[in-house]
N, C-alpha and C positions, 0 to 999 in steps of 0.2 A: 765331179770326178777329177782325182789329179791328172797333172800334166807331165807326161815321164820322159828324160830325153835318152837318144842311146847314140852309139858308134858305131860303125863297120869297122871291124877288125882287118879284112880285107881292102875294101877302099879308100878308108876314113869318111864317109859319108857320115851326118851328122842330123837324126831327123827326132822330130818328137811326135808321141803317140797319147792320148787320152786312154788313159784304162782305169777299170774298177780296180780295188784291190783286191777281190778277190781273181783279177783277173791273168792268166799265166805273163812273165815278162815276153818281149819279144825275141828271139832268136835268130829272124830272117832277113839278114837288109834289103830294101823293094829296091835299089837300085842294083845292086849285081848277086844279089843271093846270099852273099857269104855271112859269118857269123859273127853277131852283132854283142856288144856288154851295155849294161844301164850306166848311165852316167850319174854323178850327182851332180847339182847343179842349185845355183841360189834360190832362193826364193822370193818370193815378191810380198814379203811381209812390211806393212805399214802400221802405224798406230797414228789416230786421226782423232781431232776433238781435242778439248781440254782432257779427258778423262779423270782418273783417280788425282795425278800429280797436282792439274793440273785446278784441282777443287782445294787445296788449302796444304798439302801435302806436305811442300816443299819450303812455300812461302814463310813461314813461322811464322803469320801472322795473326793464325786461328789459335784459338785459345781451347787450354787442354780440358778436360772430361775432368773434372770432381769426384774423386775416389768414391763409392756407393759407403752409406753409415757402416760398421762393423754393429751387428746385433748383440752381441759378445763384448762389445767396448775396448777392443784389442786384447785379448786376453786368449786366442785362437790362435796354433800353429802355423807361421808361415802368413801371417795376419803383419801388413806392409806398419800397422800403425802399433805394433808389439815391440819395437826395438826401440 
């Protein structure tokens, strides 16, 4: 479940709430009552591992794929070995 943060419009209290999304936002700040707005706020996004990049991507030092034969002998529209 996300982690949503919000404001008091009244006091500036600053709290965060765990809610579904289907769940309504909050309206009521717990410490003096008054009305509350969602905030945005960062996110705690990482990318961890070598992943995609980090398997030949970047490196240049993988060697590229071999066009597949043309059945046709280049003789096909939009056929890379036709020009």
């Amino acid at each position: 479940m996300p982690l949503y943060e919000y404001q008091c419009k009244s006091c500036n209290h600053n709290f965060e709430l765990r809610q579904k999304f289907s769940d309504e936002p909050a309206s009521v700040c717990p410490a003096c009552g008054g009305e509350v707005e969602k905030l945005i706020s960062q996110s705690g996004f990482a990318l961890k591992g070598a992943g995609w990049y980090g398997d030949g991507y970047g490196s240049g030092s993988g060697s590229k794929a071999a066009a597949p034969a043309c059945p046709t002998g280049g003789k096909c529209a939009g056929c890379p070995s036709a020009s």
